[in-house]
DSSP file (Angstrom, degrees, kcal/mol; ACC not computed):
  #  RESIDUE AA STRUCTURE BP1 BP2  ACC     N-H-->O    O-->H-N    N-H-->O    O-->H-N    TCO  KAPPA ALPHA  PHI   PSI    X-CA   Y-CA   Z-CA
    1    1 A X              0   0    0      0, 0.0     2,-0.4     0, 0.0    30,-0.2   0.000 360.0 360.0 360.0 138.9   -9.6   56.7  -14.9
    2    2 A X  E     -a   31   0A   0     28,-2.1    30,-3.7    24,-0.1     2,-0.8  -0.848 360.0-132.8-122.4 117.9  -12.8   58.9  -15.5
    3    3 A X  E     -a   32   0A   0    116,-0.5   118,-1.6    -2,-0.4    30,-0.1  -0.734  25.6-175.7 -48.2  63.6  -16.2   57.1  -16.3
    4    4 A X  B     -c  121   0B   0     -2,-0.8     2,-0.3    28,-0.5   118,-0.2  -0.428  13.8-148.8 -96.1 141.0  -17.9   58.9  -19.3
    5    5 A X     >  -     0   0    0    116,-1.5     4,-2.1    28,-0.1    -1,-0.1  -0.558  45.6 -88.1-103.4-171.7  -21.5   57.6  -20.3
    6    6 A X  H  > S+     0   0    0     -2,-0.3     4,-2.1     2,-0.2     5,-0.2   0.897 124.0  62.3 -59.4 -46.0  -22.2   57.9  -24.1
    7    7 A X  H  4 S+     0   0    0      1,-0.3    -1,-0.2     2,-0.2   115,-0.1   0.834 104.4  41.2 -54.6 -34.8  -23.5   61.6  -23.5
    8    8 A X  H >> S+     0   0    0    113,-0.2     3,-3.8     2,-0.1     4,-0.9   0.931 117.2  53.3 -85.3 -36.5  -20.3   63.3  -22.3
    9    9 A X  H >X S+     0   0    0     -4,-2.1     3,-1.0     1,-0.3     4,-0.6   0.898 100.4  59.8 -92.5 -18.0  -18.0   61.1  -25.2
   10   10 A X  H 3< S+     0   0    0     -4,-2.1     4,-0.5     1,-0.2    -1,-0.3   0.554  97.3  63.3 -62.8   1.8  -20.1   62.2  -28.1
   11   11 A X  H <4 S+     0   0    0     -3,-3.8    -1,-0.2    -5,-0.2    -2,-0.2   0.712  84.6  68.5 -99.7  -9.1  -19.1   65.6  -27.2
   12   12 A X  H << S+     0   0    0     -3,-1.0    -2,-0.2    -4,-0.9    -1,-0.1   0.680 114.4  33.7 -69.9   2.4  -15.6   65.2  -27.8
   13   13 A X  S  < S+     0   0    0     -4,-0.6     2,-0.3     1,-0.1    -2,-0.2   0.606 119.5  50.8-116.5   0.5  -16.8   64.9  -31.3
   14   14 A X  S    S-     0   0    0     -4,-0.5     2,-1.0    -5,-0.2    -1,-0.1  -0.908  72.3-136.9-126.8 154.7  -19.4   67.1  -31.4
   15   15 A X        +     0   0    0     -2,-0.3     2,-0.2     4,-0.1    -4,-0.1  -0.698  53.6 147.5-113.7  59.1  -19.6   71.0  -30.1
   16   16 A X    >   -     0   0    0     -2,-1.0     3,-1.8    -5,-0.2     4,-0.2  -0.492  63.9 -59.7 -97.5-168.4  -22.7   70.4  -28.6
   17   17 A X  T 3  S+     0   0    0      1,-0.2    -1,-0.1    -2,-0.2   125,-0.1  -0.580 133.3  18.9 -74.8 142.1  -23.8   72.5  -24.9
   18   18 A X  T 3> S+     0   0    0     -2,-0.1     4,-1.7   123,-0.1     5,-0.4  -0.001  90.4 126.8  88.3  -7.4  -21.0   71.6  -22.3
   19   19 A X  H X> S+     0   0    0     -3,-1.8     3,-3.2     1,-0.2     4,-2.6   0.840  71.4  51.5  -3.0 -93.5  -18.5   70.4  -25.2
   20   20 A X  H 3> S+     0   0    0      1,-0.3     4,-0.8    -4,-0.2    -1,-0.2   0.715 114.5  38.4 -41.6 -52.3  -15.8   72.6  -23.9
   21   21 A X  H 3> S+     0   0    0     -3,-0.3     4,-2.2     2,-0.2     3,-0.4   0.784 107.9  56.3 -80.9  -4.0  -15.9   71.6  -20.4
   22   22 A X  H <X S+     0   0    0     -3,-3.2     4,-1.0    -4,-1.7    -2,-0.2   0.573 111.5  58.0 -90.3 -11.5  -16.4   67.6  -20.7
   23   23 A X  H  < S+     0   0    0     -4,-2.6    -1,-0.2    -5,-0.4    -2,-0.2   0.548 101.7  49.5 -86.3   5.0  -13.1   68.2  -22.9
   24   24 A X  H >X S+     0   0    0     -4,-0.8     4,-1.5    -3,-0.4     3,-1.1   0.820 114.6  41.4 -72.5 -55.1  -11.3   69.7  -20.3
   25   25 A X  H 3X S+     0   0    0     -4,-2.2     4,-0.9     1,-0.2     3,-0.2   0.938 110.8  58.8 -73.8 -22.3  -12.0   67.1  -17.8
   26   26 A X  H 3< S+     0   0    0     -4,-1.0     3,-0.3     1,-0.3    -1,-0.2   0.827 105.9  48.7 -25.8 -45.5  -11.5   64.5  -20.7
   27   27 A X  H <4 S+     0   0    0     -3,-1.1    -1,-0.3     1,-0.2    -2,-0.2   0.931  96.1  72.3 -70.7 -47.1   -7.9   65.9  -21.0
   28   28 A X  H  < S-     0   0    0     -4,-1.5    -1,-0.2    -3,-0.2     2,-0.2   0.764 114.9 -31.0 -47.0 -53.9   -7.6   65.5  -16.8
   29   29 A X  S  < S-     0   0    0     -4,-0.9     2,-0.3    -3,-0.3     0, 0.0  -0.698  82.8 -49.4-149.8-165.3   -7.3   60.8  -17.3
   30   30 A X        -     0   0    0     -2,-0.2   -28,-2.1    45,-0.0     2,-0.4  -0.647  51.7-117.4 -96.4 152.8   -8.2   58.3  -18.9
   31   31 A X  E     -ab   2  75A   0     43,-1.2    45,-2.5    -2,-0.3   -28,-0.2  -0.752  21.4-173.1-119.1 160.6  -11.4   57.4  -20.0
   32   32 A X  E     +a    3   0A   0    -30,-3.7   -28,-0.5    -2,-0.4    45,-0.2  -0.354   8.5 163.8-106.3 172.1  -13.8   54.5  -19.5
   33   33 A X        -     0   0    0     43,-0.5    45,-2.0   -30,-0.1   -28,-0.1  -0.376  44.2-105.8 165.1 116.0  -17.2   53.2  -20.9
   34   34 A X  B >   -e   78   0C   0     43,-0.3     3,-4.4     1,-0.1    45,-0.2  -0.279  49.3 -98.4 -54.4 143.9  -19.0   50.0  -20.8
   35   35 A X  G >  S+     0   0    0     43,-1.5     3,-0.8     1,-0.3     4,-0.4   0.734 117.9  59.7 -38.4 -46.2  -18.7   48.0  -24.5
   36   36 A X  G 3> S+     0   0    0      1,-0.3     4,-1.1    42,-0.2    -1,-0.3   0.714  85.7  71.7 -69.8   0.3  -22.4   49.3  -25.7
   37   37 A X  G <4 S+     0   0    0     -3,-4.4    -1,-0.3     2,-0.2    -2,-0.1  -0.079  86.2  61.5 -97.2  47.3  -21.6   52.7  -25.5
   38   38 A X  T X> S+     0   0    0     -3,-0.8     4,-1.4    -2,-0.1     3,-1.0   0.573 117.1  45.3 -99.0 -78.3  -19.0   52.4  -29.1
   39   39 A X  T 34 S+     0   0    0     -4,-0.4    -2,-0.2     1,-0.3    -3,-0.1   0.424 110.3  42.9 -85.0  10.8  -22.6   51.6  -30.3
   40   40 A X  T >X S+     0   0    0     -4,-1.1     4,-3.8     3,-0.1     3,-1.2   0.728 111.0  59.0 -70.3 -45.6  -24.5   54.2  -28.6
   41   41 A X  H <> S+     0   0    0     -3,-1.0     4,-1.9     1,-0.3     2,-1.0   0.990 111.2  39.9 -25.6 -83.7  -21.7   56.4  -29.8
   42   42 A X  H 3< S+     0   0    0     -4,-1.4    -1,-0.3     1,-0.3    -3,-0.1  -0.087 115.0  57.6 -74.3  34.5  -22.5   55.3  -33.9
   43   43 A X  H <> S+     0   0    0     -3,-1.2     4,-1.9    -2,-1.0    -1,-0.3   0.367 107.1  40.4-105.2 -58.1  -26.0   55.5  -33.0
   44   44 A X  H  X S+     0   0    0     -4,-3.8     4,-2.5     2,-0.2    -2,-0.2   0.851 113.1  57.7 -56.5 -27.6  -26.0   59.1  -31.8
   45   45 A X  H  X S+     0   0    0     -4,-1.9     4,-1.5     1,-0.2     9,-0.2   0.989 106.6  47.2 -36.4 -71.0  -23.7   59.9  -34.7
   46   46 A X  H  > S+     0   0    0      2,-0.2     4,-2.3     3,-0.1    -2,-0.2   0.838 103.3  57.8 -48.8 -26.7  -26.3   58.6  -36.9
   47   47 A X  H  < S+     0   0    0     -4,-1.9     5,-0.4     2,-0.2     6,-0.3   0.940 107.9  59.2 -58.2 -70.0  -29.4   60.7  -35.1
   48   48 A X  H ><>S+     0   0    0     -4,-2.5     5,-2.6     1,-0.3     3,-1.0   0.694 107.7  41.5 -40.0 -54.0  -26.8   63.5  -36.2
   49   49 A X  H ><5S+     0   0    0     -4,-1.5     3,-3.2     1,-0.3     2,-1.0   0.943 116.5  41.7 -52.0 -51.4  -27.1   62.5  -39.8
   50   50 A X  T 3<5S+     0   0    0     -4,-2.3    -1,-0.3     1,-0.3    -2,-0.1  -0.446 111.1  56.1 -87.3  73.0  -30.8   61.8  -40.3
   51   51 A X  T < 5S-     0   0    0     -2,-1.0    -1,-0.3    -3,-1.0    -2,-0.2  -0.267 116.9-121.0-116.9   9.6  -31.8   64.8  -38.4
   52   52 A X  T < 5S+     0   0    0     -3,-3.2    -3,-0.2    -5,-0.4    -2,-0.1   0.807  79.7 114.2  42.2  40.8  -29.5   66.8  -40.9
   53   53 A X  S   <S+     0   0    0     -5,-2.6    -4,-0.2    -6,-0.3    -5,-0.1   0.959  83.1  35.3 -98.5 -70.2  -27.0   68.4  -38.8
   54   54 A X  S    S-     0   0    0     -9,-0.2     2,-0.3     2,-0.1    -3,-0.1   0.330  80.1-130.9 -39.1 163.2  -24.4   66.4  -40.2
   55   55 A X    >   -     0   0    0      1,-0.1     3,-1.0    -5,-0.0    -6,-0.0  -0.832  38.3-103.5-132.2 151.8  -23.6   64.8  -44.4
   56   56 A X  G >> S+     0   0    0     -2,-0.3     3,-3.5     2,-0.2     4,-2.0   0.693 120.4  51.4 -31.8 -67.7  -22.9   62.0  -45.0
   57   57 A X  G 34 S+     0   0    0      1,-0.4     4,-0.3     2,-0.3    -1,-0.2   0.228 110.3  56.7 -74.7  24.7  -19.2   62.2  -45.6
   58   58 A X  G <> S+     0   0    0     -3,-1.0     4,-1.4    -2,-0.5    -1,-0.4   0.530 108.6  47.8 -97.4 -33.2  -19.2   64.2  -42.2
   59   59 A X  H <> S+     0   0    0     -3,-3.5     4,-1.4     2,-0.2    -2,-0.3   0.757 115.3  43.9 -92.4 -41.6  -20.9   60.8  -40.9
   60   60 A X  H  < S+     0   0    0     -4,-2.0     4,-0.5     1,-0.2     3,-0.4   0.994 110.6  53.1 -66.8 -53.2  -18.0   58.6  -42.8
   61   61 A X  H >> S+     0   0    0     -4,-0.3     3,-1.0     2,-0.2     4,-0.9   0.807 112.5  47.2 -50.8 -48.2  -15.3   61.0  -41.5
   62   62 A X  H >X S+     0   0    0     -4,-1.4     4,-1.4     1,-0.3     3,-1.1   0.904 111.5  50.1 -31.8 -64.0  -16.8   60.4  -37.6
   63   63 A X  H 3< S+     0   0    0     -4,-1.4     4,-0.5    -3,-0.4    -1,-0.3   0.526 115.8  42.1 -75.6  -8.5  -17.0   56.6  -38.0
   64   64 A X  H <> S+     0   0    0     -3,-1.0     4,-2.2    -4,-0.5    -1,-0.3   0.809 107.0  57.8-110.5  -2.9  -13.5   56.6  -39.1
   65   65 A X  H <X S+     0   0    0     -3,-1.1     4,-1.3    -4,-0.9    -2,-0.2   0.683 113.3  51.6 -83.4 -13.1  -12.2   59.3  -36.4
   66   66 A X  H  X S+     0   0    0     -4,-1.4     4,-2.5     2,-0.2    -1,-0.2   0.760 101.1  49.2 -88.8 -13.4  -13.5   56.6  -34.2
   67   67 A X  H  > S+     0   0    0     -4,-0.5     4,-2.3     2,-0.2     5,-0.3   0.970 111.4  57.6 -74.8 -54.0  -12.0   53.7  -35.3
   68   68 A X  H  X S+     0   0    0     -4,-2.2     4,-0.7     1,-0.2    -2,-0.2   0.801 111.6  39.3 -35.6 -48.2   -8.8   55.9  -35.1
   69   69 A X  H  <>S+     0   0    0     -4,-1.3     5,-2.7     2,-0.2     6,-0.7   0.683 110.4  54.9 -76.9 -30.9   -9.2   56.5  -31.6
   70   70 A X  H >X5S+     0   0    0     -4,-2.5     3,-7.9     3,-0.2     4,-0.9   0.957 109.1  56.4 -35.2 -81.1  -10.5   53.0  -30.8
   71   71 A X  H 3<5S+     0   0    0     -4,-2.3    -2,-0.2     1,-0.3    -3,-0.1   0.658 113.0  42.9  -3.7 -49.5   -6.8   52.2  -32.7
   72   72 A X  T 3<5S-     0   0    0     -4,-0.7    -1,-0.3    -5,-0.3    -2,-0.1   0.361 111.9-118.4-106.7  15.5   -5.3   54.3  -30.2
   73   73 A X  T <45 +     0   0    0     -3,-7.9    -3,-0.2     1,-0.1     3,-0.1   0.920  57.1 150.9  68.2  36.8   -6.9   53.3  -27.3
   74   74 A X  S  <<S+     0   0    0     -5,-2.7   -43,-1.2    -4,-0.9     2,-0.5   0.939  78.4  40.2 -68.7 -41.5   -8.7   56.9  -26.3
   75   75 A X  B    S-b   31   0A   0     -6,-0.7     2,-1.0    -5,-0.2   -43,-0.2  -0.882  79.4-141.7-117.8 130.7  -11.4   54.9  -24.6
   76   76 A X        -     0   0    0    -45,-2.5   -43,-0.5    -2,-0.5     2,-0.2  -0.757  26.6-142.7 -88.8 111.7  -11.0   51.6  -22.6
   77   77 A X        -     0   0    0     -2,-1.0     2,-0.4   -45,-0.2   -43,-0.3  -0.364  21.5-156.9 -44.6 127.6  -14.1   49.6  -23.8
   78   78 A X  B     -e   34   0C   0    -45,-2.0   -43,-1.5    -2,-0.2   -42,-0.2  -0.958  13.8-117.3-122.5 119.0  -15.4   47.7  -20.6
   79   79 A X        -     0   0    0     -2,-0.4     2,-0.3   -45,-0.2   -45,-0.1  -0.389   5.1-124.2-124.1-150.1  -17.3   44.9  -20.8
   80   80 A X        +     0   0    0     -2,-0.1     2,-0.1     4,-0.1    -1,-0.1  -0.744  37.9 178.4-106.8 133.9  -20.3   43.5  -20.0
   81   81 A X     >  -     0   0    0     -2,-0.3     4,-1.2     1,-0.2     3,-0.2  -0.398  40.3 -98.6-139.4-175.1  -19.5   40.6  -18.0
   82   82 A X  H >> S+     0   0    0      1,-0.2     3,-3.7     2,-0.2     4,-1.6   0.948 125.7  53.0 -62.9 -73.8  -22.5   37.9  -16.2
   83   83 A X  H 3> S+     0   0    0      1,-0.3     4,-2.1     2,-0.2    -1,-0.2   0.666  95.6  56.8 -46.2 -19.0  -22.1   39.6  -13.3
   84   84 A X  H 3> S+     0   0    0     -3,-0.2     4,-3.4     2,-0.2    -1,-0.3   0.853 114.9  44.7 -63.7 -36.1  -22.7   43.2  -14.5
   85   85 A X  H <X S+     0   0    0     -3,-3.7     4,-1.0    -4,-1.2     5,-0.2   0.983 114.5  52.7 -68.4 -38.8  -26.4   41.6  -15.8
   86   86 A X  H  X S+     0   0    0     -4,-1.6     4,-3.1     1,-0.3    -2,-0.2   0.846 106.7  46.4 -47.4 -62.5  -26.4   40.0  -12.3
   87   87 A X  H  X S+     0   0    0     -4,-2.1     4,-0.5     2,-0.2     5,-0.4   0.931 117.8  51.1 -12.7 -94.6  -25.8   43.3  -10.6
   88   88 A X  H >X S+     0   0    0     -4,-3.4     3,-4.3     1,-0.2     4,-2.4   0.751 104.3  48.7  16.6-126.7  -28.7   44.5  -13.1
   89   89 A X  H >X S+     0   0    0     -4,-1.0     4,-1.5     1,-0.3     3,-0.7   0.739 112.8  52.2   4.6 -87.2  -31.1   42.3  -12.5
   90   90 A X  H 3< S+     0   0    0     -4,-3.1    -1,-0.3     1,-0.3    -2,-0.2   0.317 110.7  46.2 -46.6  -3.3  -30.5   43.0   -8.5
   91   91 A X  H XX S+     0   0    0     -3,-4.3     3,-0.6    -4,-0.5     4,-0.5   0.595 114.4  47.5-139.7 -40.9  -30.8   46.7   -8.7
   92   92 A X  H << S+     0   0    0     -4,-2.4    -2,-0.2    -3,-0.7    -3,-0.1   0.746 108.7  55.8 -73.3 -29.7  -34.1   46.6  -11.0
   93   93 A X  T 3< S+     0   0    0     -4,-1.5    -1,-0.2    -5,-0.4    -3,-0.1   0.523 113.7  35.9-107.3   5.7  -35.5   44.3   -8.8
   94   94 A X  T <4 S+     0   0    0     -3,-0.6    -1,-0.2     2,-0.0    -2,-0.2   0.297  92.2 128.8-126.3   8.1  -35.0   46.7   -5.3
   95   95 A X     <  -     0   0    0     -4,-0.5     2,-0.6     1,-0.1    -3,-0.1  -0.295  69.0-113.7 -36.3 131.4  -35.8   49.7   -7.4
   96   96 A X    >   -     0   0    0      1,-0.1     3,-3.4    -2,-0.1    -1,-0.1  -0.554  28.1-123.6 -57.1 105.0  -38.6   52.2   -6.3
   97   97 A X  T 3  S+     0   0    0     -2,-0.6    -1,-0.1     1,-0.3    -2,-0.1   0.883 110.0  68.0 -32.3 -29.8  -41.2   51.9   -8.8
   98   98 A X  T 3  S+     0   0    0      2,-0.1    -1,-0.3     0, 0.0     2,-0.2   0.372  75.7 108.7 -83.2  21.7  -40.8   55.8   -9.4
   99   99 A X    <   -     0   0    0     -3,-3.4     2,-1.1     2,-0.0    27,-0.1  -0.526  58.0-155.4 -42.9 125.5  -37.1   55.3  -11.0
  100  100 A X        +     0   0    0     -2,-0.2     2,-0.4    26,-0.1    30,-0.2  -0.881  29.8 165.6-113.4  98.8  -37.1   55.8  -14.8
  101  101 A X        -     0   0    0     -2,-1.1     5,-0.1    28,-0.1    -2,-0.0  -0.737  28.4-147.0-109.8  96.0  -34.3   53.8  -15.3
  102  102 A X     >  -     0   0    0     -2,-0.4     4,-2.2     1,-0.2    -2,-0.0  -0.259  26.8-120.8 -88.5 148.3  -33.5   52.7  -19.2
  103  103 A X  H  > S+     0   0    0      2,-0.2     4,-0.9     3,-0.1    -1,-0.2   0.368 110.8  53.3 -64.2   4.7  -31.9   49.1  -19.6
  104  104 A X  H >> S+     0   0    0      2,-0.1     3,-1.9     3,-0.1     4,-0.7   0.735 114.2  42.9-113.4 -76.5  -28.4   51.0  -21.6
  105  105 A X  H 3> S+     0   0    0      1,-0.3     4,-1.7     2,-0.2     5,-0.4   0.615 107.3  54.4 -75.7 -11.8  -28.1   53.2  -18.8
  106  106 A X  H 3X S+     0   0    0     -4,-2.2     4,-2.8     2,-0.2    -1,-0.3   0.927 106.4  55.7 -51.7 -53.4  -28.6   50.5  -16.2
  107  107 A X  H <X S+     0   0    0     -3,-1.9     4,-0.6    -4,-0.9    -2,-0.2   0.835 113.2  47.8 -51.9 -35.2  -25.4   48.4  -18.2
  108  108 A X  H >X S+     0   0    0     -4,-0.7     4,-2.6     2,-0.2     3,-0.9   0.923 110.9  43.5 -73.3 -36.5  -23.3   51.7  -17.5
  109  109 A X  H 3X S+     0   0    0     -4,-1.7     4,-2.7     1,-0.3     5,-0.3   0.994 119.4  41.0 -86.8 -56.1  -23.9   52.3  -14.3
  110  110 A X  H 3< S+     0   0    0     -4,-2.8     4,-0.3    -5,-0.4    -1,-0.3   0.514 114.5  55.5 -49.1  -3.7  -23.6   48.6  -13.2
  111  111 A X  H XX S+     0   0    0     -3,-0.9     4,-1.9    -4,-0.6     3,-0.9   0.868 106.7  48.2 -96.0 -77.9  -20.6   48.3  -15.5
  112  112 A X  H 3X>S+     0   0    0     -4,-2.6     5,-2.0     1,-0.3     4,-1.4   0.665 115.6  48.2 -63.3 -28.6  -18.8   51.4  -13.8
  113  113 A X  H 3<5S+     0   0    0     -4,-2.7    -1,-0.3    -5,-0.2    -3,-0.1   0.904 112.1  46.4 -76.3 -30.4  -19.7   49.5  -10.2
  114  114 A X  H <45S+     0   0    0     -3,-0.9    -2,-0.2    -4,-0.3    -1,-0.1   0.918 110.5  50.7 -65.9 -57.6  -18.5   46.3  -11.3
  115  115 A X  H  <5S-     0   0    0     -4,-1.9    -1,-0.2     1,-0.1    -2,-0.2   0.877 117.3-117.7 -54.9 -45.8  -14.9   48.1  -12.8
  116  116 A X  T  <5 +     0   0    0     -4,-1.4     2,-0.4     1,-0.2    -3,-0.2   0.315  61.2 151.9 109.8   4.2  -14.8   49.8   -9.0
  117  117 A X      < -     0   0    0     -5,-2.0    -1,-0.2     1,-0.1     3,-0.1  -0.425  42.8-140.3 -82.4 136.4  -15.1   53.5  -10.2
  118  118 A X  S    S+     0   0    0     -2,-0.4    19,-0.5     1,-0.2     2,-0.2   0.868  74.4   7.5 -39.3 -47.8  -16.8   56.0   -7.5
  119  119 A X        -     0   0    0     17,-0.2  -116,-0.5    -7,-0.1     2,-0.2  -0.953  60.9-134.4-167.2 138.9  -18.8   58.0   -9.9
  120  120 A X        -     0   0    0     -2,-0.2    19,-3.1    11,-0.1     2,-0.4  -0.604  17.3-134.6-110.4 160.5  -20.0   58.5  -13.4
  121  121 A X  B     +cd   4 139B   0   -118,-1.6  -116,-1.5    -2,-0.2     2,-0.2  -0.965  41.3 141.9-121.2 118.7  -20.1   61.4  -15.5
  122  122 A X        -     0   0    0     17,-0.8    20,-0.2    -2,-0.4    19,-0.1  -0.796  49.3-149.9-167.6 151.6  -23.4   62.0  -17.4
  123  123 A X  S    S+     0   0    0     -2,-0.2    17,-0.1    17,-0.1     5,-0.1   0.177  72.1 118.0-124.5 -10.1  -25.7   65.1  -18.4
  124  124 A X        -     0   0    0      1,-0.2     4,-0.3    22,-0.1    -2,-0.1  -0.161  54.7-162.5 -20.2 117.4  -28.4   62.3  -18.2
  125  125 A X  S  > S+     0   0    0      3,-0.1     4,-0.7     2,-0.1    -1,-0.2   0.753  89.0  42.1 -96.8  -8.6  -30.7   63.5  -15.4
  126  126 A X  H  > S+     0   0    0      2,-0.2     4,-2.1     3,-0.1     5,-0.2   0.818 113.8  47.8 -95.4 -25.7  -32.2   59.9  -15.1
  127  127 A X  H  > S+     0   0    0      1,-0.2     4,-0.5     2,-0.2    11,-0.1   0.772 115.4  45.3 -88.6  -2.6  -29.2   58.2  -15.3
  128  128 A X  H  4 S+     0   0    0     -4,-0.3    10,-0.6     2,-0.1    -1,-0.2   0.879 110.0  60.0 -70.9 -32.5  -27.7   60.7  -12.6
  129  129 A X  H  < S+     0   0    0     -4,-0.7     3,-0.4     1,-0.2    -2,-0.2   0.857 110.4  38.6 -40.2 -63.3  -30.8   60.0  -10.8
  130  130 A X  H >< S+     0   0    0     -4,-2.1     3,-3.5     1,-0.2     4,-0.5   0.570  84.7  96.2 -69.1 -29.5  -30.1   56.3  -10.6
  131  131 A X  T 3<>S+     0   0    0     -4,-0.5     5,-1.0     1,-0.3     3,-0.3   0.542  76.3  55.9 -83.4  33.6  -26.8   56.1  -10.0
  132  132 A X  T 3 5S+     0   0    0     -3,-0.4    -1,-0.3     1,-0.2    -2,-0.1   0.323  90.2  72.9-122.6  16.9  -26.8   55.8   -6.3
  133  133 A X  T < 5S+     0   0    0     -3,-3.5    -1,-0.2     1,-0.1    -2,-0.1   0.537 100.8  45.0 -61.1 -11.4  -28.7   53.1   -6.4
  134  134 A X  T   5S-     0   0    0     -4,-0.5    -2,-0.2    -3,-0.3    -3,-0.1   0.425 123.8 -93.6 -84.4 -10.9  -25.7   51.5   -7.6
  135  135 A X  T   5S+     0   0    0      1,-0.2     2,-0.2   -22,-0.0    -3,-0.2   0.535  87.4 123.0 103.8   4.7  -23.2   52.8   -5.2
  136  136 A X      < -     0   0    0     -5,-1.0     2,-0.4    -6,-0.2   -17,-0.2  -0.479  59.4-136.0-110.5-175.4  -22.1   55.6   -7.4
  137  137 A X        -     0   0    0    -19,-0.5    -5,-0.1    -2,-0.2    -9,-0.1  -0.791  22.9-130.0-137.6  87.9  -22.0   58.7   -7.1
  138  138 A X        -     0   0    0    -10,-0.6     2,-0.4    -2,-0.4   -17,-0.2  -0.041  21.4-167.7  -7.0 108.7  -23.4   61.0  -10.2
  139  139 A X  B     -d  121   0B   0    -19,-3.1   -17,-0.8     2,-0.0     2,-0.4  -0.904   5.3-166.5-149.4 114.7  -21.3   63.8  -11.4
  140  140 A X        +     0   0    0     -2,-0.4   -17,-0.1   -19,-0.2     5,-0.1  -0.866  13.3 173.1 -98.4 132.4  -22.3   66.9  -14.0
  141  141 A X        +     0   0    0     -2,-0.4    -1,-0.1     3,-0.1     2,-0.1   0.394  54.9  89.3-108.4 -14.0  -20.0   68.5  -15.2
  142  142 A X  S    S-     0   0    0    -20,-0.2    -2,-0.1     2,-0.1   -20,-0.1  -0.352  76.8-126.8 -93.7 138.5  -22.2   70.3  -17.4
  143  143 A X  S    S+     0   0    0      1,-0.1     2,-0.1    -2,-0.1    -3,-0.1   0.998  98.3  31.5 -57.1 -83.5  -24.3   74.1  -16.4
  144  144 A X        -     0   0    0     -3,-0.1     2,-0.5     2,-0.0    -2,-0.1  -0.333  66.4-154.6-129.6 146.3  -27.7   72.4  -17.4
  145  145 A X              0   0    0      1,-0.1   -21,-0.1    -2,-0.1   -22,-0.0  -0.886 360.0 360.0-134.8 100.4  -29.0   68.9  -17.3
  146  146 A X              0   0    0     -2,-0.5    -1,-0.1   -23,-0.0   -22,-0.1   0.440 360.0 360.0 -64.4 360.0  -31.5   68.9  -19.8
C-alpha cells in the first residue's frame, strides 16, 4: 500500500504538473490517506472552481467521481485515531523551531507512522521536509517541488 498526501490524489483527477507520473505509480498498489484528506480533496476541488479553472457541473461531476471511487474503495480512508494526535502533539513539541509544519500535514504524516508505512508521497516541500521527523521517509515523484 502506497501513502498519497492530498497533493499527489488530486492529480488523479486533475492533469495538473506530474499528473502522468503520480498515475503511474498510483497504478503500481493500493492507495492510503489519512480521513481529512476526502476533505482536503473537496476543498482543492473547490479552489478549482472559484479560481475558474473548472464549472460548476465540472465541480458536481468531481464530487460525484469521488463518491464513486470512495464506493469502490480506490482509497483506504485511514483514520485519525487518539494516538495519531498523541504522536502529534509529541513531534510538535521536539520540533526545531525552524520547521514550517501545518497541523493537516502533521495528521498525514503521523497517520502514515501510526498505519506503519515507510514513506509518503507528496510534492509538498514542507511536508517532505518534516517527514523524518516522524520516522518517514519523503518521496517525490514529481520533476519539481514547487
Amino acid at each position: 500500500m502506497i501513502y498519497f498526501d492530498t497533493s499527489y490524489l488530486v492529480r488523479l483527477y486533475f492533469q495538473d504538473p506530474g499528473w502522468e507520473t503520480v498515475r503511474e505509480l498510483a497504478a503500481t498498489d493500493h492507495l492510503a490517506c489519512a480521513a481529512h484528506g476526502h476533505a482536503e480533496m473537496i476543498a482543492a476541488f473547490h479552489r478549482k472552481l472559484r479560481d475558474g479553472a473548472i464549472k460548476p457541473v465540472h465541480y458536481a461531476a468531481l464530487l460525484g467521481q469521488l463518491a464513486a471511487d470512495d464506493g469502490q474503495g480506490a482509497i483506504q480512508w485511514l483514520p485519525i485515531a487518539r494516538e495519531t494526535l498523541v504522536k502529534v502533539a509529541a513531534v510538535y513539541a521536539g520540533l526545531p523551531a525552524t520547521t514550517f509544519l501545518r497541523a493537516a500535514d502533521a495528521l498525514h504524516l503521523a497517520t502514515a507512522a501510526q498505519q506503519g508505512f515507510k514513506s509518503v508521497y507528496s510534492n509538498d516541500g514542507h511536508l517532505l521536509a518534516a517527514a523524518k521527523h516522524f520516522g518517514l521517509a519523503g518521496r517525490n515523484v514529481i520533476a519539481t517541488v514547487p
